[in-house]
N, C-alpha and C positions, 0 to 999 in steps of 0.2 A: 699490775705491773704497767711500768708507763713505757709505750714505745717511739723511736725517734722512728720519723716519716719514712726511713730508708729500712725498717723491719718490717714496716706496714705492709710494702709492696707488696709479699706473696699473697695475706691476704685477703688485700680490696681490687684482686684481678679475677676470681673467679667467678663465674655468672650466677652466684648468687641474690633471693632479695636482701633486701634490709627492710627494716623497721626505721621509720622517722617518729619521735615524740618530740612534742609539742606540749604548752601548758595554755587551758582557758584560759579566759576572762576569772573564771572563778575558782580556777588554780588548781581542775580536774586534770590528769593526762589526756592527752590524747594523741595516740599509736596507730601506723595504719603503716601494711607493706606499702614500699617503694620499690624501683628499681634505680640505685646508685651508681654514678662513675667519682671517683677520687683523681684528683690531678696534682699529683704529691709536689711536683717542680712549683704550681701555683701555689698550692695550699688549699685546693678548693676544693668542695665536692658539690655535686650539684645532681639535682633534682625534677626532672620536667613533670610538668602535671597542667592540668584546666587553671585558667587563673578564680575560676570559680568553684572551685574545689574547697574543703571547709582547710584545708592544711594550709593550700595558697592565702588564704583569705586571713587567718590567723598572722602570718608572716606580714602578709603586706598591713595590716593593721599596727604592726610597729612600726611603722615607717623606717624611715633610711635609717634607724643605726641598727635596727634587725630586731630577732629575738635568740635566745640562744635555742638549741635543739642538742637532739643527740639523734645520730644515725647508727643500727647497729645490726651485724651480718653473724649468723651463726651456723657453724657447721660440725657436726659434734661437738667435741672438746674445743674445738679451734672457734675462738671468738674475735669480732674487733667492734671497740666503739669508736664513730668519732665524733667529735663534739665541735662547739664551735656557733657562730653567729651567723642566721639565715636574713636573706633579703631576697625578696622578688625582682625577677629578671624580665623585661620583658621586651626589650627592645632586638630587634631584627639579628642579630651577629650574635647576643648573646642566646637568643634561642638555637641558632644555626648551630654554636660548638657543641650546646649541650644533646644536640641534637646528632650528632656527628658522634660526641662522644659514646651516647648511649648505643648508636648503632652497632658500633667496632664491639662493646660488650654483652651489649643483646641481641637485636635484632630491630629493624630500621624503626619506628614507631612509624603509628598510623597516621595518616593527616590529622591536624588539628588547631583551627584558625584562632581558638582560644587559650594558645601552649604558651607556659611560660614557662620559668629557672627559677626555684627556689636555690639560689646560691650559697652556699655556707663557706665563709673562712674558718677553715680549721685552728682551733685551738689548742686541741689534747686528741691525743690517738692511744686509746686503752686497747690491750687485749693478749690473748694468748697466742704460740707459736705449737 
């Protein structure tokens, strides 16, 4: 079932994680928890993590038009995916919002002088209500 961004909201607001996939170089998955915020007005969801991280490292290897992913948050029955094209964030304000973001929905993160945004524009929001 395909949802518009304004069904999303219940939701991509509980503190649950998600799961980020990713495809190698040699076209393996690769899935690892996250902790997600969605910014439904932008279209964005975004991701902080080490820029040295193998997930950051896969993104920023596409360069600036991205790679696509999918983000995906499960709670029994109640599922959402969101899909969409990732790029690496790394400059000062963009670390700050997502920084900000994740705190309002998790808890503050720990310092981390090698923190960046996998950014994702949203393209498709899947899931159940």
């Amino acid at each position: 079932m395909r949802f518009t961004p304004s069904l999303c909201a219940g939701c991509c607001r509980p503190r649950h994680l998600a799961t980020l996939s990713t495809v190698r170089p040699d076209g393996t998955p690769h899935v690892v928890p996250v902790g997600v915020t969605v910014d439904l007005v932008a279209g964005l969801a975004r991701v902080i993590t080490s820029a040295g991280s193998h997930k950051a490292r896969l993104v920023a290897a596409a360069g600036a038009a991205g790679i696509p992913v999918a983000l995906c948050q499960v709670d029994g029955r109640r599922w959402v995916t969101v899909e969409g094209r990732a790029v690496v964030r790394d400059d000062p304000a963009a670390v700050a919002e997502a920084e900000r973001r994740y705190a309002e929905r998790y808890r503050q993160p720990r310092p981390n002088p090698e923190r960046v945004v996998l950014e994702v524009t949203v393209s498709r929001i899947l899931g159940s209500l």
